[in-house]
C-alpha positions in Angstrom: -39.3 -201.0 0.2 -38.6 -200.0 -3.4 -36.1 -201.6 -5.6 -32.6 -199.9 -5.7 -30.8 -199.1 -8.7 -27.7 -200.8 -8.9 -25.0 -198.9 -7.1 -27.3 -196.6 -4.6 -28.3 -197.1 -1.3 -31.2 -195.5 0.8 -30.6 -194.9 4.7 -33.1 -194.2 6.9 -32.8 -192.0 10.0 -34.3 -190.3 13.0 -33.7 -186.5 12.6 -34.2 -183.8 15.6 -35.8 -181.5 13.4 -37.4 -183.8 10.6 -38.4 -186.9 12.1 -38.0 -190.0 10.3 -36.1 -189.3 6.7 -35.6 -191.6 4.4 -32.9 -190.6 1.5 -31.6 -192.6 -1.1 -27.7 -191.9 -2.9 -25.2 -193.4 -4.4 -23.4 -195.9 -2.7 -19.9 -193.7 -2.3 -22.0 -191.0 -0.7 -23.0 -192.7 2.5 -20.4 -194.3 4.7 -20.0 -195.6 8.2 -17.0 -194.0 10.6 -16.3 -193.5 14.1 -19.6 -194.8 15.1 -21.7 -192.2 12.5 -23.3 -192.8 9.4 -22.1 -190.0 7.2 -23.9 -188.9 4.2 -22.5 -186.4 1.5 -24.5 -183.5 1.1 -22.4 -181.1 -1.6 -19.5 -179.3 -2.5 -18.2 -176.0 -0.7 -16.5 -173.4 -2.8 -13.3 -174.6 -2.1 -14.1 -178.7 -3.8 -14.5 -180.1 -0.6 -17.0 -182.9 0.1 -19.8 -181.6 3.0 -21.0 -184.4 5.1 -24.1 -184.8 7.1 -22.9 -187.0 10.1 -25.9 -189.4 11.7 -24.9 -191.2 15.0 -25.9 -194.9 14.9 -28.2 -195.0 17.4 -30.6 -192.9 14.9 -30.2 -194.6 12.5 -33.0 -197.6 11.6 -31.4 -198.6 8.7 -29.1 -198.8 5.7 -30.0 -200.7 2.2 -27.5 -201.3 -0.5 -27.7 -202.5 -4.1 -24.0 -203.2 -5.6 -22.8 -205.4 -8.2 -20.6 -207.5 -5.7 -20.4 -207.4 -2.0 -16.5 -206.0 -2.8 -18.5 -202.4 -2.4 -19.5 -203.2 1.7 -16.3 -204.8 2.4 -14.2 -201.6 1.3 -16.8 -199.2 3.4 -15.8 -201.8 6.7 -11.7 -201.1 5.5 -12.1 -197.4 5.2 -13.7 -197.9 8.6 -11.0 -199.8 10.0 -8.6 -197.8 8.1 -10.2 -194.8 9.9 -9.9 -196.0 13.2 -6.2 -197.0 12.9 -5.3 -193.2 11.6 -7.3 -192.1 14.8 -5.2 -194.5 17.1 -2.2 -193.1 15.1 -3.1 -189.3 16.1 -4.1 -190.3 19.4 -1.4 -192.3 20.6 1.5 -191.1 21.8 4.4 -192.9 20.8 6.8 -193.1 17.8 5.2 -195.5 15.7 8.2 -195.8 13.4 6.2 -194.6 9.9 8.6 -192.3 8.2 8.0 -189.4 10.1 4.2 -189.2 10.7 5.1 -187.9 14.0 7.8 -185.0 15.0 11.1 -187.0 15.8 13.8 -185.8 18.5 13.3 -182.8 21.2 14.0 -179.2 20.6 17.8 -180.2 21.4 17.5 -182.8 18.1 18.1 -185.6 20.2 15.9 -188.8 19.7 14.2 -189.8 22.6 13.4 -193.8 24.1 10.9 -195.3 22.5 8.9 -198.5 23.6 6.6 -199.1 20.9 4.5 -201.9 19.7 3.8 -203.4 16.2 0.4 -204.6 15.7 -0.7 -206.2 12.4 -4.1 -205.7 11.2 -5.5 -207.9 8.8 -8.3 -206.9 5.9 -11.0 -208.9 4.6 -8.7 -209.5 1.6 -6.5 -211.7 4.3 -9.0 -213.1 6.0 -10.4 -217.1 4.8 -14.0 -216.4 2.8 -15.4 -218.8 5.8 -14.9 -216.8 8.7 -17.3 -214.3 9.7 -17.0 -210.9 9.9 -16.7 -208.2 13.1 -20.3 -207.9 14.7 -21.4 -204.2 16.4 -22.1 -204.4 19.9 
């Protein structure tokens, strides 16, 4: 494989259509969520980013040049941070945030909650020793 410039990385895929592509971007434009590999592919007309989602099964793999490992661990924490705004739209229960969810019935009355804090730790909060989450 070819050396990366600092700050890309170059993913390498199965395709339906192509077969094997190999593209290399900057590092922000390839992430990993929800089981995909996502790659930016433009702008529409109204400035929003266009992704190219890849399921990880087709993907062979994913090569990285940053300046400090800092880059990969804040891809894993949007990851996590992903998942846990899934959970939050999925779940349904009042999970006490400030109003992330509709509060009271139609008659304005509040109703029982049973809900269940769960703290999540980072990288950041995690000892340098341990090792990280390993995909099954």
């Amino acid at each position: 494989m070819d050396e990366l410039e600092l700050g890309q990385a170059t993913i390498t895929y199965d395709d339906p259509e192509a077969g094997t592509v190999t593209e290399t971007v900057d590092n922000e434009e390839v992430v990993y969520a929800r089981d995909h590999w996502m790659v930016k592919t433009g702008t529409d007309e109204d400035g929003n980013d266009t992704m190219y989602q890849i399921p990880r099964d087709r993907v062979h793999h994913v090569a990285r040049s940053a300046e400090e490992f800092e880059d990969q661990i804040d891809t894993v924490r949007h990851r996590v941070e992903s998942i846990a705004s899934d959970l939050r739209d999925r779940l349904p229960v009042d999970i006490g945030d400030g109003g992330r969810r509709g509060h009271g019935d139609a008659h304005g009355e509040e109703p029982p909650s049973e809900s269940t804090t769960v703290q999540i730790e980072t990288e950041r909060d995690e000892p340098e020793h341990e090792e990280s989450e390993t995909e099954s």
